[in-house]
N, C-alpha and C positions, 0 to 999 in steps of 0.2 A: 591264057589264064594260068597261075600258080596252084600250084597244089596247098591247101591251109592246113596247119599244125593244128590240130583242136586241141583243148583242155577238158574237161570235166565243167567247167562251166558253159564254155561256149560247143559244144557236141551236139546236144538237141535242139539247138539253134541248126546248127549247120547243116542235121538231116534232113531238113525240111523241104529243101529245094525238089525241084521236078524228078530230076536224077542223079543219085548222090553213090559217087564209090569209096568205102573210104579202105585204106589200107592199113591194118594194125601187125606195125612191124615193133624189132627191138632193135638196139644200138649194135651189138653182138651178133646179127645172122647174116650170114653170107648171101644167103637167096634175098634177103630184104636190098640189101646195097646193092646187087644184079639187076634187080628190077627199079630201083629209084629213076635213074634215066630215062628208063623207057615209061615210067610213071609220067615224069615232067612232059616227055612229049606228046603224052598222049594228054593231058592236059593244056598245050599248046595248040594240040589240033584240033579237041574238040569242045569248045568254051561251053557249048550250051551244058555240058555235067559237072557237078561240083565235086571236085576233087580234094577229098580228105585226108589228112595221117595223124594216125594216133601210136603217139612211142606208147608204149606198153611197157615200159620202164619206167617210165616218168609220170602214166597215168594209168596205175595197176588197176582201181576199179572200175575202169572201162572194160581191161581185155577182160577180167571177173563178169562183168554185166551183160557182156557178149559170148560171155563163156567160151571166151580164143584159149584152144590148144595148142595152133603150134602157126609159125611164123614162115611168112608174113602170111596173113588172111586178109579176103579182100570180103569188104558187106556192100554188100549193093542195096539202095533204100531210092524207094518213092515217094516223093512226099510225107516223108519221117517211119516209112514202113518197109521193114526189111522186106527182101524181093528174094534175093537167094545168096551167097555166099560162095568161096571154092577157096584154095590153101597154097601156096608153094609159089617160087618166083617163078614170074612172066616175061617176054622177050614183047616187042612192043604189039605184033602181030596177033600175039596171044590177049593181050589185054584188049585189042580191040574188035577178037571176037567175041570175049566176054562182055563188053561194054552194049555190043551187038543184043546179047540176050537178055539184058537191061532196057535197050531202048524199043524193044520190041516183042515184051511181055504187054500183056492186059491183065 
């Protein structure tokens, strides 16, 4: 599966899925471009979660509506309801122990 670019129009579409991570990076942060890779692959390995990015450049009142302070932030959503959040680039290991407390929340 690919990681999807959301818009402002299509966002709360996209949350909706079972398990949804998205990542709101900016074109400019070093820890965003770090993690992009390791983003795709964990995307690769594991289809059943929807994989989102939102530039936060290109779609200010998202990172506004989510009240992102600092880059990259990752929202974890179930079923269109946020679940928890954490900040700062990830190594692929790390993403997919957070993905971990996504798939195994009640």
């Amino acid at each position: 599966m690919t990681v999807i670019e959301a818009t402002a129009q299509n966002f709360d579409q996209l949350i909706q899925g079972e398990y949804v991570m998205v990542d709101f990076y900016g074109d400019h942060c070093g820890a965003c471009a770090f993690t992009a890779p390791f983003l795709r692959q964990a995307a690769s390995d594991m289809a059943y979660i929807t994989f989102v990015k939102v530039n936060t450049t290109h779609q200010p009142e998202l990172a506004k509506r989510f009240d992102i302070k600092a880059l990259p932030t990752f929202v974890y959503f179930r079923k269109g309801k946020e679940v928890y959040r954490n900040a700062g680039g990830m190594a692929l290991e790390t993403i997919h122990k957070e993905l971990s407390k996504l798939l195994y929340r009640i």
